[in-house]
C-alpha positions in Angstrom: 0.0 0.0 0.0 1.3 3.9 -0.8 2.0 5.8 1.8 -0.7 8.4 1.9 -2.1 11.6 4.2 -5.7 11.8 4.8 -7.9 15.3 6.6 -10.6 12.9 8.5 -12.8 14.5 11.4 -11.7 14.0 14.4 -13.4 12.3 17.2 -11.7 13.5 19.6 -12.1 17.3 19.8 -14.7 17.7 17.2 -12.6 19.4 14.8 -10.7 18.0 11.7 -6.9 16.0 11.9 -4.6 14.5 9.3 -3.4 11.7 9.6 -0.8 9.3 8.1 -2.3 5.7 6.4 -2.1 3.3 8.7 -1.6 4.9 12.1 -3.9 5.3 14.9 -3.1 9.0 16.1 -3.1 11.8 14.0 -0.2 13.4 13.0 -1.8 17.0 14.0 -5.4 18.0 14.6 -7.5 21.4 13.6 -10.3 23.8 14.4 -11.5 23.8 11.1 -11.2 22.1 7.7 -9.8 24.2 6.0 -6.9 24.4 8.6 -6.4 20.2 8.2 -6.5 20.5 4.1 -4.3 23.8 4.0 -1.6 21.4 6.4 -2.3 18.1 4.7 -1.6 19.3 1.0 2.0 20.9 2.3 2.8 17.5 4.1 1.8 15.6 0.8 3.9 17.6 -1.2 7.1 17.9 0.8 6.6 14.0 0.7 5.2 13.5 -2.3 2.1 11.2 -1.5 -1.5 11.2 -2.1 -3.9 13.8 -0.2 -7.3 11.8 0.3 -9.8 14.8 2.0 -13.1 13.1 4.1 -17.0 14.5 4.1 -17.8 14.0 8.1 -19.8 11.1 7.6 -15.8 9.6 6.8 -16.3 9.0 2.8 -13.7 10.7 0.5 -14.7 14.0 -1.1 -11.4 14.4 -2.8 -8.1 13.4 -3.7 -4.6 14.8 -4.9 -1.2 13.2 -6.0 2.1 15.0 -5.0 3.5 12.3 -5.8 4.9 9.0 -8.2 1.0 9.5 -9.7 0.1 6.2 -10.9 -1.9 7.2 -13.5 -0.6 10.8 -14.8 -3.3 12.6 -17.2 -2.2 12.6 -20.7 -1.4 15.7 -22.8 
């Protein structure tokens, strides 16, 4: 599996975290949204890995590559 950052809501605190694939604790949690996205897209692209953002109900609403994009657009 990639390594890969996702903006979830948190549980916790109410607000919104990012948090590495895989691990159980986020890597740093937010008031807002916007907050988690605006930190999650600079960790994905100093590390170059795949940004998946969450609705709250925990489905994905979006998704960038900073990465080794599997599937690059043509043109």
């Amino acid at each position: 599996m990639s390594k890969s950052n996702h903006v979830v809501r948190s549980k916790a605190k109410g607000g919104w975290a990012v948090k590495k694939s895989g691990s159980l604790r986020a890597s740093k949690s937010f008031r807002t949204k916007n907050e988690a996205v605006k930190y999650g897209r600079k960790l994905s692209k100093s590390e170059k890995t795949e940004l998946y953002i969450h609705k709250k109900d925990g489905s994905i609403q979006n998704r960038n590559s900073y990465g080794n994009d599997p599937h690059p657009p043509k043109g």
